[in-house]
C-alpha positions in Angstrom: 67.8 97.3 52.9 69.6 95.3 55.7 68.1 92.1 56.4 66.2 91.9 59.7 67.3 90.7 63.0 65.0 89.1 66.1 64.8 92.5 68.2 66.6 90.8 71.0 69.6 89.5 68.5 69.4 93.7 68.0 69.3 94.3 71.7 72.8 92.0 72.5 74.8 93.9 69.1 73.9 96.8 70.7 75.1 96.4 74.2 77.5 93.8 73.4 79.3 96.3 70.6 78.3 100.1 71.2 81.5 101.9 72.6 83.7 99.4 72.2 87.4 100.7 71.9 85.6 104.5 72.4 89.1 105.9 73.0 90.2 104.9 69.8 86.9 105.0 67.3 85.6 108.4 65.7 82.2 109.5 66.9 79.9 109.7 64.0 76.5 110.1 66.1 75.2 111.2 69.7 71.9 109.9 70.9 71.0 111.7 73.9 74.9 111.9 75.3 75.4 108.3 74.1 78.3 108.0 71.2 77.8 106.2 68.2 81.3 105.6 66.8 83.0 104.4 63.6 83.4 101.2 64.8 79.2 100.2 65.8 79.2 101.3 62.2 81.8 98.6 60.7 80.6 96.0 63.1 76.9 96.6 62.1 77.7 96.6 58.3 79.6 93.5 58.7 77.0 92.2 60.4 74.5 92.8 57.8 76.1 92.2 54.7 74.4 93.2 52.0 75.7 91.1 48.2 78.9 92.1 46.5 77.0 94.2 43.6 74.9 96.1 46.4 76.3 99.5 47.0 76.1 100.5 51.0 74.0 103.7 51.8 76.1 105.0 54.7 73.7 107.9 55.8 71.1 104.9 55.9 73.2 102.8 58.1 73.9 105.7 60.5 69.9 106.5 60.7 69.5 102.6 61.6 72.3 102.8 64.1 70.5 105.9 65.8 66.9 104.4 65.5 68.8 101.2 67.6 69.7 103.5 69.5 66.6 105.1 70.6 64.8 101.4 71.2 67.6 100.3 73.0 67.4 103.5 75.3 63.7 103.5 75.4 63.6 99.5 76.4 66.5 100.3 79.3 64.0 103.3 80.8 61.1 100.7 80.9 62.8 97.6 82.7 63.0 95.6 79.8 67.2 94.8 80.9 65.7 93.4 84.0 62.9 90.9 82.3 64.0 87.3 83.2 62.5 86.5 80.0 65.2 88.3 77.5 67.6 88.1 80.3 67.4 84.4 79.8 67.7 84.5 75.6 70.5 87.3 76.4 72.8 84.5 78.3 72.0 82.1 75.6 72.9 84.6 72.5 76.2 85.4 74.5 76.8 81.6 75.3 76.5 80.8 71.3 78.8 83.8 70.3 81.4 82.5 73.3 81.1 78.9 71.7 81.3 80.1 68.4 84.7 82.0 68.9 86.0 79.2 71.3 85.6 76.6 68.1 87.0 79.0 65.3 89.8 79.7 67.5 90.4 75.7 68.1 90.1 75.2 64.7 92.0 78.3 63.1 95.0 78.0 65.5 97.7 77.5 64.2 96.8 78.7 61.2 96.4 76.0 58.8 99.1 76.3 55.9 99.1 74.1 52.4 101.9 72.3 54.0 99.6 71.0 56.7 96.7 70.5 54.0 99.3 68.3 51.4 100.1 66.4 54.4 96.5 65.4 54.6 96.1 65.3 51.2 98.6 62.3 50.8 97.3 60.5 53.9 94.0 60.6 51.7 95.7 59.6 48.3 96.9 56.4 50.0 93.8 55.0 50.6 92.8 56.3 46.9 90.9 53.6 45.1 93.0 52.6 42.3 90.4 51.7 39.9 86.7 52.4 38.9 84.0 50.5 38.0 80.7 50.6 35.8 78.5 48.4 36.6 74.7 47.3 36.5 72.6 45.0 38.8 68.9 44.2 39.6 68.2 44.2 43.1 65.4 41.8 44.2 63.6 40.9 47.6 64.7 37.3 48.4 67.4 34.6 47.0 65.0 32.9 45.1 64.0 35.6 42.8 68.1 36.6 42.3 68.2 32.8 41.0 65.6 33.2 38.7 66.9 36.3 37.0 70.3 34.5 36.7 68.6 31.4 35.1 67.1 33.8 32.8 70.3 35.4 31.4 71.9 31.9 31.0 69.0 31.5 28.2 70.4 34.6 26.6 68.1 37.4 28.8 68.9 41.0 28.2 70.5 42.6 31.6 69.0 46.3 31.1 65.4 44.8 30.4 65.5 42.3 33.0 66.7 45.2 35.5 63.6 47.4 34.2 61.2 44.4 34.8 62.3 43.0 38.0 64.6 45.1 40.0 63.5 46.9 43.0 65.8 49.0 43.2 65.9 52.9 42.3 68.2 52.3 39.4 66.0 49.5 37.9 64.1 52.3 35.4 67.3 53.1 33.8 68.2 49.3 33.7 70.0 49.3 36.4 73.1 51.3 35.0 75.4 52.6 38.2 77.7 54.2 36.2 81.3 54.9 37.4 82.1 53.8 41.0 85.1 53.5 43.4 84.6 50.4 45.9 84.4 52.3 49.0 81.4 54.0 47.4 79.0 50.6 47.9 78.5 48.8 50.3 81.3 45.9 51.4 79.4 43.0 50.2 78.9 44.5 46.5 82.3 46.1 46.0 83.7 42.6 46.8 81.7 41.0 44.3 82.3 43.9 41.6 86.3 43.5 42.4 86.8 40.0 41.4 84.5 40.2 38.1 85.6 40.3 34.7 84.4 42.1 31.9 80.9 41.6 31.1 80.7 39.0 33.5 77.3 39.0 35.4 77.6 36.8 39.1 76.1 33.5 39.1 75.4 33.8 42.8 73.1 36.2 44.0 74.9 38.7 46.3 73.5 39.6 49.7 73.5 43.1 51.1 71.2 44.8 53.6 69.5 46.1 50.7 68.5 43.1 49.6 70.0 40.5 46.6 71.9 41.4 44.2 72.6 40.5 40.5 75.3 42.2 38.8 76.7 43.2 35.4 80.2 44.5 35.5 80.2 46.6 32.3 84.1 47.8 32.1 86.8 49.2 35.1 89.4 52.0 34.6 92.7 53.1 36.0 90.9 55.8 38.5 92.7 59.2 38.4 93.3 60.8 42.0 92.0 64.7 42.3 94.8 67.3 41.7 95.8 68.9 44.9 94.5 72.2 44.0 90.6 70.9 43.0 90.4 69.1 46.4 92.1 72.2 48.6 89.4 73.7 50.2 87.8 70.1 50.9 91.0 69.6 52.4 90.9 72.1 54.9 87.5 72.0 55.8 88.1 68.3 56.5 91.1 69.1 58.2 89.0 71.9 60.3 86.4 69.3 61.4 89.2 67.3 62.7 90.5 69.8 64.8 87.1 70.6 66.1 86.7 67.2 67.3 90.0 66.7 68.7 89.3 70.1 71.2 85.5 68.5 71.7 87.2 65.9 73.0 90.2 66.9 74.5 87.9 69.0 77.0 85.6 66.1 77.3 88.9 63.9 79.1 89.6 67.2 81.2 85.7 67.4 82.3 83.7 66.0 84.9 80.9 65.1 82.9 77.5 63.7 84.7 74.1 62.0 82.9 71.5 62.4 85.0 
C-alpha cells in the first residue's frame, strides 16, 4: 500500500495537481466529467514512493486516484473549500511547497559541478590538521584535585587506573583513552596543551577548560591523512548547498524591510 497522507495534504495534491498540462497528458480516468490524466498518476506515484524492490500496482493507483477523486468532489459539494479552517492549513501547505522550491532552486542554480565542489574541497584541505593525536586525561572538578592526581603519577601512579578512579569525565571507565583526534576536534584550551606534549608525557599543570581540569597523557601523534576527494564528495556538496542557502537567506534579508514587534 501507499503510505498515508493528512486528508488535507490529500485535498491540496489534488487541486494543486489534477489537470495540470490537460492538453498534453492522456486521460486514463473520468469521475463524473472530471479527467484523471497520466500525469496526476506520475505525480501521485512519485509522491508516494513505495521502496526500490516494491513492484507498483498501477490498476491500484488509478482506483486511489478515483476514490481522491470522489472525496475531493464530495468535500467541494458540501462547503468544505470555503471552511476558514482548511483554508487556513491550505495557504500554509502552498506557503511550505513555495518555500521549498524557492530554496532548491537557490541552492541548485547553477548547477553545482565537481569543479565547484574541488574548489571547496581545497579551501577545506588547507585548514586540514596535519597531525593526530591519541591521548588520555582525567578530568576532575577543581585545581586542587588535578594537582593531586599529578602528584600521584610522579610516585609512579598508573594513568588508565587513576582515570577509572578519579575522573569525572565520560571517558574515565575506559581510563580515559580518547583515541585518535585532530585539534580542532577539542576544545582550544586542550588541543593547545596536547600540541606542545611529547610522547608519553602527561602535563604537570592541570589544564582548565569549561569542562572542568584536565590531566593529560599524550600516548603517540601521526602524520593525519586528508580524505580523498571522492569519499568526502557528497559532504562536499551538501556543505556547499548549505552555503548557498544561507547566502540567498541572507541576501533577501539586506533587500527586506524586516520589523520585530
Amino acid at each position: 500500500m501507499f503510505k498515508s497522507r493528512p486528508f488535507i495534504y490529500a485535498l491540496f495534491a489534488v487541486t494543486a495537481f489534477a489537470g495540470a498540462n490537460a492538453a498534453t497528458a492522456a486521460d486514463i480516468a473520468s469521475v463524473n466529467g472530471k479527467n484523471i490524466t497520466e500525469q496526476d498518476y506520475e505525480l501521485f506515484v512519485q509522491e508516494n514512493k513505495k521502496p526500490q524492490s516494491a513492484s507498483i500496482d498501477r490498476q491500484q493507483v488509478i482506483d486511489e486516484l478515483i476514490n481522491r477523486e470522489l472525496i475531493f468532489q464530495d468535500a467541494m459539494s458540501n462547503g468544505l473549500d470555503k471552511n476558514p479552517e482548511l483554508l487556513k492549513k491550505l495557504e500554509m501547505i502552498k506557503l511550505n511547497l513555495l518555500i521549498g522550491a524557492a530554496l532548491e532552486k537557490a541552492v541548485d542554480t547553477p548547477e553545482i559541478t565537481d569543479s565547484d565542489l574541488k574548489k571547496l574541497y581545497t579551501e577545506k584541505l588547507a585548514n586540514f590538521a596535519q597531525r593526530e593525536y591519541k591521548a588520555r586525561h582525567i578530568l576532575v572538578n577543581s585545581k586542587a584535585e588535578a594537582e593531586a592526581v599529578i602528584r600521584e603519577l610522579d610516585k609512579g601512579a598508573d594513568f588508565a587506573e587513576l582515570a577509572k578512579s578519579k575522573s569525572v569525565g565520560p571517558t574515565g571507565k575506559k581510563g580515559g583513552e580518547l583515541g585518535w583526534f585532530a585539534p580542532n576536534q577539542m576544545v582550544a584550551e586542550f588541543s593547545t596543551a596536547v600540541t606542545a606534549m611529547n610522547k608519553n608525557q602527561y602535563t604537570k599543570e592541570p589544564v582548565q577548560t569549561q569542562f572542568g581540569y584536565h590531566v593529560i597523557l599524550l600516548e603517540d601523534s601521526r602524520e593525519a591523512k586528508a580524505p580523498s576527494f571522492d569519499s568526502v564528495k557528497a559532504q562536499l556538496k551538501q556543505l556547499l548547498r548549505q552555503q548557498r542557502a544561507t547566502a540567498y537567506l541572507e541576501s533577501l534579508r539586506k533587500k527586506a524591510n524586516i520589523t520585530v514587534k
